[in-house]
Structure formats: C-alpha cells, structure tokens
SEDRENDREN-99176 format. One record per residue: residue in one letter; residue number from 1; y, z, x of N, C-alpha, C in turn. Coordinates in steps of 0.05 Angstrom, whole numbers, m for minus. Layout:
N
<node><torza>A</torza><tido>NUM</tido><n_north>Y</n_north><n_up>Z</n_up><n_east>X</n_east><ca_north>Y</ca_north><ca_up>Z</ca_up><ca_east>X</ca_east><c_north>Y</c_north><c_up>Z</c_up><c_east>X</c_east></node>
...
//
This chain:
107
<node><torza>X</torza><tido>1</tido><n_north>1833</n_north><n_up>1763</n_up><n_east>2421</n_east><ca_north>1837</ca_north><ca_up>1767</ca_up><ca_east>2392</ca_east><c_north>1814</c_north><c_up>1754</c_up><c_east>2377</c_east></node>
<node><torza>X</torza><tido>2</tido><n_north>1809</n_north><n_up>1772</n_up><n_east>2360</n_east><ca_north>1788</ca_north><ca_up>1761</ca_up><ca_east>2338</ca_east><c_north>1795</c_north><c_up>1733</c_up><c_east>2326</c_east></node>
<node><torza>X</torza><tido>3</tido><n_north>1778</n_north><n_up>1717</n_up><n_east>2316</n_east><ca_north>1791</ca_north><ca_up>1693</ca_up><ca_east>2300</ca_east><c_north>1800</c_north><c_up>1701</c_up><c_east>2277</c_east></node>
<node><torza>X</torza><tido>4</tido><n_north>1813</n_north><n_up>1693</n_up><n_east>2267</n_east><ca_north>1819</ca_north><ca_up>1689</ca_up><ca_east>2235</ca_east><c_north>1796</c_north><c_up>1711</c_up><c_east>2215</c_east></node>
<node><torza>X</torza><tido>5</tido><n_north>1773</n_north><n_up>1681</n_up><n_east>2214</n_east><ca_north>1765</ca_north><ca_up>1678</ca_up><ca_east>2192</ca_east><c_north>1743</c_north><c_up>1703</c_up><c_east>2191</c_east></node>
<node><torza>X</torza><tido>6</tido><n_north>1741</n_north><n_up>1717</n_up><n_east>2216</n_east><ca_north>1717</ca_north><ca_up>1740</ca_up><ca_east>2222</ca_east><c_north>1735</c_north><c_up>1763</c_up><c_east>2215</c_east></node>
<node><torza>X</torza><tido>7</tido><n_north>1761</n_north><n_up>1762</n_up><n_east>2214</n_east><ca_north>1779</ca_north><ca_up>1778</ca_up><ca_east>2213</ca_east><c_north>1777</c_north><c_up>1780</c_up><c_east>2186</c_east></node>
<node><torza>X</torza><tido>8</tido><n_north>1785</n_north><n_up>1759</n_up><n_east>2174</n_east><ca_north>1783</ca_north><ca_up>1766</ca_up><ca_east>2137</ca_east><c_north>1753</c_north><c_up>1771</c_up><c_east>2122</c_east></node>
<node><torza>X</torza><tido>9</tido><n_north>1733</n_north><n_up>1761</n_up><n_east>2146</n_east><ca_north>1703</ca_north><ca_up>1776</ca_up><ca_east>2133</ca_east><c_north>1699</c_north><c_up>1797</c_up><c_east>2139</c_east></node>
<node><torza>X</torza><tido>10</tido><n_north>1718</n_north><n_up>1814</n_up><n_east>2150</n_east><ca_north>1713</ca_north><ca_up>1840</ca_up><ca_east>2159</ca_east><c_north>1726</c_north><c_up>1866</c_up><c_east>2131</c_east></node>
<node><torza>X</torza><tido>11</tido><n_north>1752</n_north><n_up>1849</n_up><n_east>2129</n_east><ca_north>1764</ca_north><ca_up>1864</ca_up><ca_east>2105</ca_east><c_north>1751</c_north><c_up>1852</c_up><c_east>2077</c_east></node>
<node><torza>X</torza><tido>12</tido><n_north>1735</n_north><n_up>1831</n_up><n_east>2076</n_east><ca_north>1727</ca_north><ca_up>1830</ca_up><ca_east>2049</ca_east><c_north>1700</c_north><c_up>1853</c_up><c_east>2049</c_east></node>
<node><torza>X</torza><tido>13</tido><n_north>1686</n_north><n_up>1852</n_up><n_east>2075</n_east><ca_north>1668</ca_north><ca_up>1868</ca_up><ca_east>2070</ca_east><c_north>1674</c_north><c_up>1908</c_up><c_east>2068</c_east></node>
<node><torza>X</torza><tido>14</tido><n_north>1687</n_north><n_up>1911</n_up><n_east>2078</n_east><ca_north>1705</ca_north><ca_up>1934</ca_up><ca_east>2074</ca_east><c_north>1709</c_north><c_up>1940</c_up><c_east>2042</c_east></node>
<node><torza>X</torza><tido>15</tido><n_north>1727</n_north><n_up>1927</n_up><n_east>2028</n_east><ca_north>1734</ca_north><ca_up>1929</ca_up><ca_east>2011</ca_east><c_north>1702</c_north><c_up>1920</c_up><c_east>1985</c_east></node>
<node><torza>X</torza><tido>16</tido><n_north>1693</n_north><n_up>1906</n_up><n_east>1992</n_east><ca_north>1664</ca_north><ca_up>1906</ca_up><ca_east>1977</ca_east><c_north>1646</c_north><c_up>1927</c_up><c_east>1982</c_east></node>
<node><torza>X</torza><tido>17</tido><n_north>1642</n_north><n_up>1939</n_up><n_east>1996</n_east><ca_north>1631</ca_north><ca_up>1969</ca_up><ca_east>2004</ca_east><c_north>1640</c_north><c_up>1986</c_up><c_east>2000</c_east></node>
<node><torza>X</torza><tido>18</tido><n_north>1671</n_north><n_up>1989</n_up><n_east>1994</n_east><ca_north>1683</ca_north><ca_up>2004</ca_up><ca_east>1977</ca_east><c_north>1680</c_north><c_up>2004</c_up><c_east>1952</c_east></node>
<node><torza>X</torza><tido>19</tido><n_north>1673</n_north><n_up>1980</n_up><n_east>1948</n_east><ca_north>1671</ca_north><ca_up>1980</ca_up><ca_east>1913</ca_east><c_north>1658</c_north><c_up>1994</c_up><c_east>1896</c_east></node>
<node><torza>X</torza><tido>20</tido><n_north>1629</n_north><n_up>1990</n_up><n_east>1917</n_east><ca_north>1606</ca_north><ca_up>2000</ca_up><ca_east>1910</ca_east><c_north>1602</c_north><c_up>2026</c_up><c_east>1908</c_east></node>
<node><torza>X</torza><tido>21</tido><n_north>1618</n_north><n_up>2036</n_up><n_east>1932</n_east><ca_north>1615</ca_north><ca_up>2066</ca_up><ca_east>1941</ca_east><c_north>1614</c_north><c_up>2089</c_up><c_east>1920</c_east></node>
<node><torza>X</torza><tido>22</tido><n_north>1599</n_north><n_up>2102</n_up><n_east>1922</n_east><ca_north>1606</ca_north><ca_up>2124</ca_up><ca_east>1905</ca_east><c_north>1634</c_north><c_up>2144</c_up><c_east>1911</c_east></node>
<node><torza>X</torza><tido>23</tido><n_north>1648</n_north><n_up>2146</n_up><n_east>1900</n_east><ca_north>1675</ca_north><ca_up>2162</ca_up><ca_east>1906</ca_east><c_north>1670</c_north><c_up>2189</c_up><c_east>1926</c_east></node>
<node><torza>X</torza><tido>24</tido><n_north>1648</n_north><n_up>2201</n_up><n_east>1917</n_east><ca_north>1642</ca_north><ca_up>2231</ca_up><ca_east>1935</ca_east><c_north>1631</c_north><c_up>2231</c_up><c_east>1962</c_east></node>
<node><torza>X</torza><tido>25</tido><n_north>1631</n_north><n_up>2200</n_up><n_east>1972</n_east><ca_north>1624</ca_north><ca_up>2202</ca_up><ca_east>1994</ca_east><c_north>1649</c_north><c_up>2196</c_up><c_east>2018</c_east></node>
<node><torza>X</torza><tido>26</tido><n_north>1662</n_north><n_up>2223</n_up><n_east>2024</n_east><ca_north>1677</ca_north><ca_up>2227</ca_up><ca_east>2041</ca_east><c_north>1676</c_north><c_up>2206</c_up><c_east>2071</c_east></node>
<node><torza>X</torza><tido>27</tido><n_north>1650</n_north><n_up>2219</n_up><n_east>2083</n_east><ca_north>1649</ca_north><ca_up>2200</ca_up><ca_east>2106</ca_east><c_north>1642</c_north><c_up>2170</c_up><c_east>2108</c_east></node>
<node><torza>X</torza><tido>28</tido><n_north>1629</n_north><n_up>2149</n_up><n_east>2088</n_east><ca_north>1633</ca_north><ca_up>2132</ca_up><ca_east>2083</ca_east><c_north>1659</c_north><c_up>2115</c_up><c_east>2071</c_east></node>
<node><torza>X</torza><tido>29</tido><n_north>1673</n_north><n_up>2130</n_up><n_east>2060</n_east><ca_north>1696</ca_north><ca_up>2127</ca_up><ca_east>2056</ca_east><c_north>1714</c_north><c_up>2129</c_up><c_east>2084</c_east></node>
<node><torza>X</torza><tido>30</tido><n_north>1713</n_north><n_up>2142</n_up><n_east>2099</n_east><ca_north>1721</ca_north><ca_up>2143</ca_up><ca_east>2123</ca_east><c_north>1727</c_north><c_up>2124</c_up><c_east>2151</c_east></node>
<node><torza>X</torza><tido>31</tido><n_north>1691</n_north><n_up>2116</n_up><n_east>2149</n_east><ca_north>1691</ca_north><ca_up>2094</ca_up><ca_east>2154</ca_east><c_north>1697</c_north><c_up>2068</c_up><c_east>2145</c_east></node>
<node><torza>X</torza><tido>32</tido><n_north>1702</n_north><n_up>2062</n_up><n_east>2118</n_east><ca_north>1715</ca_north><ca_up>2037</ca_up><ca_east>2110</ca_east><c_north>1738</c_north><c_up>2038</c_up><c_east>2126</c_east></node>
<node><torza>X</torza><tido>33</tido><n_north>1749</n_north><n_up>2054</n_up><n_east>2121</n_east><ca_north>1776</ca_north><ca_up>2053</ca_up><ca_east>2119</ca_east><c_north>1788</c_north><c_up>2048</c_up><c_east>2146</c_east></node>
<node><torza>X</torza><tido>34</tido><n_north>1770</n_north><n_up>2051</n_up><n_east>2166</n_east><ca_north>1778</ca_north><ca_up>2046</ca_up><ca_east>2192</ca_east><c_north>1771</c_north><c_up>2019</c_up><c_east>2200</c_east></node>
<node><torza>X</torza><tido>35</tido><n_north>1750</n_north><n_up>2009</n_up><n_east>2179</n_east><ca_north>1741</ca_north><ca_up>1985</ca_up><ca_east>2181</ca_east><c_north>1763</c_north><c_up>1968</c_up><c_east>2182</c_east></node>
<node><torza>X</torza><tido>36</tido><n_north>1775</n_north><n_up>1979</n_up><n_east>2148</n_east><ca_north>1795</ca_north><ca_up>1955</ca_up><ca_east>2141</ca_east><c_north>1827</c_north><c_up>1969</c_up><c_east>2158</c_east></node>
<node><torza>X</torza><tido>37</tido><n_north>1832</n_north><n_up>1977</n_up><n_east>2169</n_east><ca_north>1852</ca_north><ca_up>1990</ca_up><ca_east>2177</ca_east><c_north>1857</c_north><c_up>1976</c_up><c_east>2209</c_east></node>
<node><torza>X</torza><tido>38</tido><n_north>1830</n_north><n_up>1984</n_up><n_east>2221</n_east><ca_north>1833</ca_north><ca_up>1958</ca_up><ca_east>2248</ca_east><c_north>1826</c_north><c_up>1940</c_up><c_east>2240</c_east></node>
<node><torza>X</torza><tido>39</tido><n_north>1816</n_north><n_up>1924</n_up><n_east>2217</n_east><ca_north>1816</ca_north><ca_up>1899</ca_up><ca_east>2212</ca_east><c_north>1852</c_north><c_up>1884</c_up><c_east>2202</c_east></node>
<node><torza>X</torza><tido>40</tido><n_north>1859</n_north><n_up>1905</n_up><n_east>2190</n_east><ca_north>1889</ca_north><ca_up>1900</ca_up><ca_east>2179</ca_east><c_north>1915</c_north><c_up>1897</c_up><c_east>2211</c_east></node>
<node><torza>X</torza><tido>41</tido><n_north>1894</n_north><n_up>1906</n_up><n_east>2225</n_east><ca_north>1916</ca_north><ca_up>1903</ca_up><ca_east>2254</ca_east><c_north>1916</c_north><c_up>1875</c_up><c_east>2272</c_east></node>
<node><torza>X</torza><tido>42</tido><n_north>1884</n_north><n_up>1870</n_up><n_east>2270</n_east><ca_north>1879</ca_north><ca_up>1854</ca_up><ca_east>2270</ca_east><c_north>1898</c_north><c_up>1830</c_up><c_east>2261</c_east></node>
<node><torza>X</torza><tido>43</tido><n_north>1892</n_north><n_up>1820</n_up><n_east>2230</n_east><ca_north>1904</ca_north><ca_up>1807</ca_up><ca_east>2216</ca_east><c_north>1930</c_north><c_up>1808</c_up><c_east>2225</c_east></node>
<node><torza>X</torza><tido>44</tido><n_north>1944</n_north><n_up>1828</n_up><n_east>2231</n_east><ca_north>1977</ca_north><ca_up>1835</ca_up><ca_east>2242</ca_east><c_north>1987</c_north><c_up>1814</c_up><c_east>2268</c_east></node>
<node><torza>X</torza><tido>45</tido><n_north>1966</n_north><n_up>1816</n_up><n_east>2289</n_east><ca_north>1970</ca_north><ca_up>1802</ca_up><ca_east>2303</ca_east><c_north>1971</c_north><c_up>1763</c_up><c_east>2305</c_east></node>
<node><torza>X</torza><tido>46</tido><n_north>1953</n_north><n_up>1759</n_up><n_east>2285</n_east><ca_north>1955</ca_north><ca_up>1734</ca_up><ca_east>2271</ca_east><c_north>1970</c_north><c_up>1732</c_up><c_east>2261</c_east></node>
<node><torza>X</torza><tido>47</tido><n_north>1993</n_north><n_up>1745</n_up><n_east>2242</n_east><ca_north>2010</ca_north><ca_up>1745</ca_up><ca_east>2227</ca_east><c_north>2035</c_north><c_up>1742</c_up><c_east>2247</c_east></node>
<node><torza>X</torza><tido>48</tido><n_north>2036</n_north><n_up>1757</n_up><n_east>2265</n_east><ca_north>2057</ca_north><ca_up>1742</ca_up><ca_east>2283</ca_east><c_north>2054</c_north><c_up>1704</c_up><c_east>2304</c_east></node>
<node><torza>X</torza><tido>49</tido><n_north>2028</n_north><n_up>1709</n_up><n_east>2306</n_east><ca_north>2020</ca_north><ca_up>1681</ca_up><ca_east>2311</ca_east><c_north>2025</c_north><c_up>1655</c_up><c_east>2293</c_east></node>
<node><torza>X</torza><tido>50</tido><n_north>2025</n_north><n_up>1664</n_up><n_east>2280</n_east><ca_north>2027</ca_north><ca_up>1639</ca_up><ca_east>2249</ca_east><c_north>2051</c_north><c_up>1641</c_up><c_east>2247</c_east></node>
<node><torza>X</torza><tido>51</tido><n_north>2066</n_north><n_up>1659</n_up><n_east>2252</n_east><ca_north>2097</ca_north><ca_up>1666</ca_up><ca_east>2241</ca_east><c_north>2109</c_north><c_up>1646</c_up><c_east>2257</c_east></node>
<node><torza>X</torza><tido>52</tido><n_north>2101</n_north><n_up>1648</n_up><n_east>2288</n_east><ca_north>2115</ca_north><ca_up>1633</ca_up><ca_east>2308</ca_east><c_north>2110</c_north><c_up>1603</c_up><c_east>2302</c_east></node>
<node><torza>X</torza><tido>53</tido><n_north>2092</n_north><n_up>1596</n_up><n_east>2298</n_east><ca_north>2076</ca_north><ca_up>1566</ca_up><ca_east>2287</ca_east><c_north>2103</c_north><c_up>1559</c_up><c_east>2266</c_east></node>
<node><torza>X</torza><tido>54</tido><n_north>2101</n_north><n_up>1576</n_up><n_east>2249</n_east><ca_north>2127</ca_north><ca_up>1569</ca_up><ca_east>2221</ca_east><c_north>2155</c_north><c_up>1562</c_up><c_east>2237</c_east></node>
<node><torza>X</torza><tido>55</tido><n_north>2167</n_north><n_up>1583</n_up><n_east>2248</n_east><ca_north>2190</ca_north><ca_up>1586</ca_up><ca_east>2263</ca_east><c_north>2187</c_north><c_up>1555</c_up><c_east>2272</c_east></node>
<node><torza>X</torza><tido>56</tido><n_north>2167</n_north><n_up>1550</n_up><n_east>2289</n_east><ca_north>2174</ca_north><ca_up>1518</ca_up><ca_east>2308</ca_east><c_north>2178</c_north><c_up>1497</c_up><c_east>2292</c_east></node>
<node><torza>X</torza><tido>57</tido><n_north>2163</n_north><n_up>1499</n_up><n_east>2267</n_east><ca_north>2154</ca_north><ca_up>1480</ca_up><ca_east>2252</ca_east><c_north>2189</c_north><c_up>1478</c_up><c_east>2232</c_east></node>
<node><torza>X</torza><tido>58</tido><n_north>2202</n_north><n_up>1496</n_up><n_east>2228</n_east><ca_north>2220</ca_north><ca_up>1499</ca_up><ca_east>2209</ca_east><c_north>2248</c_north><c_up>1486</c_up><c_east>2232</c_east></node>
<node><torza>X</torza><tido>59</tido><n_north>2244</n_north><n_up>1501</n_up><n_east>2253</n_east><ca_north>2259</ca_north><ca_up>1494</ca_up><ca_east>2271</ca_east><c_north>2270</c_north><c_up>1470</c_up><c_east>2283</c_east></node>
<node><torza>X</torza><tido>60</tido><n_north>2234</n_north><n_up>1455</n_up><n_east>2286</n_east><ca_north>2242</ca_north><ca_up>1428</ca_up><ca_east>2295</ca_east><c_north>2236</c_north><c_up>1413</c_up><c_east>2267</c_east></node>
<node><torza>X</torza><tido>61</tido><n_north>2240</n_north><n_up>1411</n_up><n_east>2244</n_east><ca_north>2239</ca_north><ca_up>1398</ca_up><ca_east>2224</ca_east><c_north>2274</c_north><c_up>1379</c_up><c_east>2225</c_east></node>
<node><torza>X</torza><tido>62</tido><n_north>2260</n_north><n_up>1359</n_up><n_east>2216</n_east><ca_north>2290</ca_north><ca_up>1334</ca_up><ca_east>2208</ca_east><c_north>2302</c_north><c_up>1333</c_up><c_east>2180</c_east></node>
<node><torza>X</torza><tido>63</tido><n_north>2287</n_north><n_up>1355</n_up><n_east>2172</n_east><ca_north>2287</ca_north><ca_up>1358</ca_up><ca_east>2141</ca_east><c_north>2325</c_north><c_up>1363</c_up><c_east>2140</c_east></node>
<node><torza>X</torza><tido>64</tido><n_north>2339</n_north><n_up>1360</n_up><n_east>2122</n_east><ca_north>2369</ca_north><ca_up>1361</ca_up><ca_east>2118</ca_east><c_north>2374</c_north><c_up>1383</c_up><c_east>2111</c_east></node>
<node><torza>X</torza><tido>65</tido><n_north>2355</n_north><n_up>1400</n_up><n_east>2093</n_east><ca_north>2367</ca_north><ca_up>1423</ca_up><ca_east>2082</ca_east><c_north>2339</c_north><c_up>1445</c_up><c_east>2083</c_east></node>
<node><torza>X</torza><tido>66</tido><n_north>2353</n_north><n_up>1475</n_up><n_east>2082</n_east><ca_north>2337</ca_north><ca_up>1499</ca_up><ca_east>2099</ca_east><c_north>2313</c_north><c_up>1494</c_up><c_east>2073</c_east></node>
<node><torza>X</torza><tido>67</tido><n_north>2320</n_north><n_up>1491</n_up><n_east>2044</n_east><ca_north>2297</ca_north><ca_up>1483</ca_up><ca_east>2026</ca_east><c_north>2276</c_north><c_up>1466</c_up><c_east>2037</c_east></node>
<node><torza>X</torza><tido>68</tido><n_north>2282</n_north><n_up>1455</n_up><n_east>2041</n_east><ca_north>2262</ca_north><ca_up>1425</ca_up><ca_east>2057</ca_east><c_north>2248</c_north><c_up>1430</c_up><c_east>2077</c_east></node>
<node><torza>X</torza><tido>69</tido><n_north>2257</n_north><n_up>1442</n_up><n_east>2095</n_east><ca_north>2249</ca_north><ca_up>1452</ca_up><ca_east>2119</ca_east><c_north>2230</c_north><c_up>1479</c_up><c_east>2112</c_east></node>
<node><torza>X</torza><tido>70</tido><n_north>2241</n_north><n_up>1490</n_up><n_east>2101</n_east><ca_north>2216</ca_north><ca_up>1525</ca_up><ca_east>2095</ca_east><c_north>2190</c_north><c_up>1501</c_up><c_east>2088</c_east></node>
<node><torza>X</torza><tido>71</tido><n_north>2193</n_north><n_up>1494</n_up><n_east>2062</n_east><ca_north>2169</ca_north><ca_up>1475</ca_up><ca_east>2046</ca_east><c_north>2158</c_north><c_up>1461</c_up><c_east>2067</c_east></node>
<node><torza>X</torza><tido>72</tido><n_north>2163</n_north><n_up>1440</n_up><n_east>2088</n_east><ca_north>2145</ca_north><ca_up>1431</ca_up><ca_east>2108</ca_east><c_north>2136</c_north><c_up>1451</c_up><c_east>2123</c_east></node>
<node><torza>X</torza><tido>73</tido><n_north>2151</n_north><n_up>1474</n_up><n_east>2125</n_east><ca_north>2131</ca_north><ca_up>1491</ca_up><ca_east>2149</ca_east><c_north>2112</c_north><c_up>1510</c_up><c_east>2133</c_east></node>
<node><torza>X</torza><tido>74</tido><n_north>2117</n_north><n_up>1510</n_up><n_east>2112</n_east><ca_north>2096</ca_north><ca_up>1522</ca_up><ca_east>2085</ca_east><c_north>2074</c_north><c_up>1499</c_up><c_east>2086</c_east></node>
<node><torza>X</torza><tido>75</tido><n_north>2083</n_north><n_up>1480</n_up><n_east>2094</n_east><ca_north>2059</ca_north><ca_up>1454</ca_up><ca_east>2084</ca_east><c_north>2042</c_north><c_up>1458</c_up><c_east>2108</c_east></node>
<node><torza>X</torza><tido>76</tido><n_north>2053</n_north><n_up>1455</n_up><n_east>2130</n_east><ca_north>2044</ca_north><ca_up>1449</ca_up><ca_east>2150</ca_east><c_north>2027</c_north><c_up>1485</c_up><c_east>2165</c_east></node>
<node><torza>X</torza><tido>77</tido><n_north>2035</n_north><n_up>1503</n_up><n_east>2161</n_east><ca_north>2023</ca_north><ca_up>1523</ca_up><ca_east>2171</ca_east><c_north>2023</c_north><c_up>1550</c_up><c_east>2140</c_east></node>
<node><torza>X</torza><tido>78</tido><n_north>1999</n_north><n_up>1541</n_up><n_east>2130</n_east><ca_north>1986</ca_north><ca_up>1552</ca_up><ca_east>2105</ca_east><c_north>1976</c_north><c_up>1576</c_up><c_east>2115</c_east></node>
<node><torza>X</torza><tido>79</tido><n_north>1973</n_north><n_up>1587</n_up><n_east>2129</n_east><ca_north>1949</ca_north><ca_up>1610</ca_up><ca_east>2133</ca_east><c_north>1974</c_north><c_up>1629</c_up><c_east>2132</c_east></node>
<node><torza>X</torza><tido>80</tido><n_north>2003</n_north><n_up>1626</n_up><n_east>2142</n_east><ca_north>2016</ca_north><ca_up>1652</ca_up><ca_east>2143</ca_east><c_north>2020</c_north><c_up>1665</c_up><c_east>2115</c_east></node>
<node><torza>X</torza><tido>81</tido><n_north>2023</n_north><n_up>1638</n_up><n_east>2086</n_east><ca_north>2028</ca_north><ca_up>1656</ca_up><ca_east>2070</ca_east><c_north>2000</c_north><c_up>1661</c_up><c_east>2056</c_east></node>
<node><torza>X</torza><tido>82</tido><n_north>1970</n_north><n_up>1656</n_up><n_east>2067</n_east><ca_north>1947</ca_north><ca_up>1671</ca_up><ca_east>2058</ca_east><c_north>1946</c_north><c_up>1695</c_up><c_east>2070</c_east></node>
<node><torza>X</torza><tido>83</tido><n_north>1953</n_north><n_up>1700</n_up><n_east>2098</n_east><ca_north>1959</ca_north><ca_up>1729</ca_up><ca_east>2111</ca_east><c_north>1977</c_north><c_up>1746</c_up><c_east>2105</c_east></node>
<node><torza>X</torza><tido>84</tido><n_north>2003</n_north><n_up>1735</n_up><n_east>2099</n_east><ca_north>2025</ca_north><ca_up>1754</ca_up><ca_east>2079</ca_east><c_north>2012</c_north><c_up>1769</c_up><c_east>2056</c_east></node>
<node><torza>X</torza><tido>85</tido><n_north>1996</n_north><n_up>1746</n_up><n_east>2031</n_east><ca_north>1990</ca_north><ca_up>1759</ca_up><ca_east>2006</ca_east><c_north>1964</c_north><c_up>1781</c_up><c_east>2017</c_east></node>
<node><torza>X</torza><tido>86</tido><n_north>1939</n_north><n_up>1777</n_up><n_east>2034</n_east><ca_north>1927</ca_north><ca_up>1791</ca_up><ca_east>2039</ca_east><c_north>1933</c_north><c_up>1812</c_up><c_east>2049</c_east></node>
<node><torza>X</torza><tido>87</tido><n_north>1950</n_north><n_up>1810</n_up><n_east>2067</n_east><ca_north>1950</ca_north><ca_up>1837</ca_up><ca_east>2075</ca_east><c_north>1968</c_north><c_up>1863</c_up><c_east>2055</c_east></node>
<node><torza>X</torza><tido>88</tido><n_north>1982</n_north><n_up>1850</n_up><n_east>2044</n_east><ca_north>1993</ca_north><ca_up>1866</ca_up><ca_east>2024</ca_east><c_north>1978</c_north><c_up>1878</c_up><c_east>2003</c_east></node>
<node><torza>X</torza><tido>89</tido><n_north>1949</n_north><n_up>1869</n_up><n_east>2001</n_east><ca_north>1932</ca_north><ca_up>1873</ca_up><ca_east>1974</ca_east><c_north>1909</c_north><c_up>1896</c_up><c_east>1995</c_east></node>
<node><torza>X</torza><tido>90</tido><n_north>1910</n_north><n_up>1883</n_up><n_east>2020</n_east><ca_north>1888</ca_north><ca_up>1899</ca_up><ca_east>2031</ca_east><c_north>1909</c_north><c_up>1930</c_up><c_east>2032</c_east></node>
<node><torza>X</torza><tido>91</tido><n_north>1933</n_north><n_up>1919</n_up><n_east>2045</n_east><ca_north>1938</ca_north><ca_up>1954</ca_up><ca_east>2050</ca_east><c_north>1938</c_north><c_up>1969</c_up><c_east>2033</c_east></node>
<node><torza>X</torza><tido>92</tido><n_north>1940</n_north><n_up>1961</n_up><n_east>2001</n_east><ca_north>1948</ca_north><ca_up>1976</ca_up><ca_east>1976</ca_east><c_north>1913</c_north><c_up>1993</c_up><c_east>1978</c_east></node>
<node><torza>X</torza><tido>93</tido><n_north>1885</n_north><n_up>1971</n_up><n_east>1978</n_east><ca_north>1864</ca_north><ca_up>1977</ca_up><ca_east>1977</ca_east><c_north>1860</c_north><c_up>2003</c_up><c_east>1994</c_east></node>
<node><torza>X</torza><tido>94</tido><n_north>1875</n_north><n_up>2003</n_up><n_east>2022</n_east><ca_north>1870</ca_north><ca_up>2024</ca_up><ca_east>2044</ca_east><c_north>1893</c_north><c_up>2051</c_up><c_east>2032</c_east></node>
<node><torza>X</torza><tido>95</tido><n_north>1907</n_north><n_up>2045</n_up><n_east>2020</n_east><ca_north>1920</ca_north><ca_up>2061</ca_up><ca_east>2012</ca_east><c_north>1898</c_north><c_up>2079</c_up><c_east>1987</c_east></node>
<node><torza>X</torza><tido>96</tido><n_north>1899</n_north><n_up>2067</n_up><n_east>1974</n_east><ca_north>1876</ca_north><ca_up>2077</ca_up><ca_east>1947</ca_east><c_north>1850</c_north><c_up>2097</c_up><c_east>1959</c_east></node>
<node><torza>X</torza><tido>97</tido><n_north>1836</n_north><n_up>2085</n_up><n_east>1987</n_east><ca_north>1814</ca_north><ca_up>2100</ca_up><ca_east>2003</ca_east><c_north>1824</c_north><c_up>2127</c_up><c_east>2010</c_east></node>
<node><torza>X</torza><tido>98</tido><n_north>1857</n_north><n_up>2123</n_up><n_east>2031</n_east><ca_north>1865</ca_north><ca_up>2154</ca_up><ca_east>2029</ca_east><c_north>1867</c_north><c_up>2172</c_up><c_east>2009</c_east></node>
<node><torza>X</torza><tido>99</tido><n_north>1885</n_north><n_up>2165</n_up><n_east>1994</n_east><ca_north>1890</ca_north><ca_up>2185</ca_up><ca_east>1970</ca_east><c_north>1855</c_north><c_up>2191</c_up><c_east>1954</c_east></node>
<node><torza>X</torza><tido>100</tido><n_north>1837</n_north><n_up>2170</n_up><n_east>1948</n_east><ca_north>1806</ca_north><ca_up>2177</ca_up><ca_east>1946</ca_east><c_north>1797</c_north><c_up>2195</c_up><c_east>1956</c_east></node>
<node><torza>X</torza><tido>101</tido><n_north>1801</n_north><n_up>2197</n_up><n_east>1991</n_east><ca_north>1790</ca_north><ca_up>2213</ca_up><ca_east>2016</ca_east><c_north>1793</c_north><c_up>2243</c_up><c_east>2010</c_east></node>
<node><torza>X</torza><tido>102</tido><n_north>1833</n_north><n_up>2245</n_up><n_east>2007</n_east><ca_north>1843</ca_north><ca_up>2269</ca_up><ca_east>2001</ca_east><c_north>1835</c_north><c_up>2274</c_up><c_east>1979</c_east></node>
<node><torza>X</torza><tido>103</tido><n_north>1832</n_north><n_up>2260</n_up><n_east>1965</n_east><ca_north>1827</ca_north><ca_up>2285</ca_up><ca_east>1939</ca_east><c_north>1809</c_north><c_up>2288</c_up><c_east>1938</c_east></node>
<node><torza>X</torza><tido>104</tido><n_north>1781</n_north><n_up>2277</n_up><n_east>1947</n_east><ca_north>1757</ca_north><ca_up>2289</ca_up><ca_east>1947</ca_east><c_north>1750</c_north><c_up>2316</c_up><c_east>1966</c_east></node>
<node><torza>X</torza><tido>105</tido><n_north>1774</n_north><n_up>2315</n_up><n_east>1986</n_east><ca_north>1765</ca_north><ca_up>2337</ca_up><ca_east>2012</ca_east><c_north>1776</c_north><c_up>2359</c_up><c_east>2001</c_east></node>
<node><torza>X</torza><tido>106</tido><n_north>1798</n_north><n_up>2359</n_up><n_east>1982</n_east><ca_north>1799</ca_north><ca_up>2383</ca_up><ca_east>1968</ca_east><c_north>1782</c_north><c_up>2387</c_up><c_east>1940</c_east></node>
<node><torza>X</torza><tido>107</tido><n_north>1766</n_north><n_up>2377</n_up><n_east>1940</n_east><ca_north>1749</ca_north><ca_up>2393</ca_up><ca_east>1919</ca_east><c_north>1720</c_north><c_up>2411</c_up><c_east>1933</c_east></node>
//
C-alpha cells in the first residue's frame, strides 16, 4: 500500500491539473480522473486502516462515557477524520470530471 501522504499528493495533484485544464480536453480529463479515482481507492484502504486504529483506541479507552471515549480516539488517531473530509470533497471533484467528460463527448 501506498503511504498516506503520496496518496494525498496524488489527489491534490489531480485535482490541480484539473483546475487548470481546459474543459474541451476530453482525454486529459480522462486521465485525471483515473488519477484521482485510483488515488481515491487508495485512500479507501487507509480509511479502513485508521478506522481500525479508532475502533482499538475507543475500545480500550477507560474513559466512562461513549462521549469521552470517541474524543480520545479522535485525539489520538487524527488522520481518519482528515481521510473522511477528503475523500468526500475529492469524490464530489471526480464526480464534476464525469459529468465535464460527458458533456463534452456529446458535443
């Protein structure tokens, strides 16, 4: 598995090459999108890794109440909810490239 942090320089650069892109370019568009698309799977698999990290962390907490306990394993393993908000922003971004794609292939 990729690390992390090559993982999220993969989708920033994706989505910054998108930026730039001129809309009419079908096959560059194409390729982002697979960029950030196996990059987003990527990320997926970390996202279950970190999840499990939370789970232990929530699990074996002495904390008294489930409040207490989420918040230490929020303290203690940060990257799951930087992977939650990202990936939800990247898929919207991959979402935006299709509907881009399609509507340019019908003109």
């Amino acid at each position: 598995m990729k690390p992390l942090t090559e993982v999220l320089i993969q989708i920033d650069d994706a989505i910054e090459r998108y930026q730039t892109l001129d809309l009419k370019m079908v096959s560059d568009q194409s390729e982002i999108l697979q960029q950030l698309t196996t990059s987003l799977y990527d990320l997926a698999k970390h996202r279950v890794d970190y999840h499990e990290k939370f789970n232990s962390v929530y699990l074996n907490s002495q904390a008294k109440t489930n409040a207490a306990k989420e918040k230490e394993a929020e303290l203690r393993v940060p990257e799951l909810y930087k992977i939650k908000h990202l990936d939800r922003k990247a898929e919207k971004v991959a979402d935006t490239i299709r509907t881009t794609i399609a509507t340019n292939r019908q003109r």
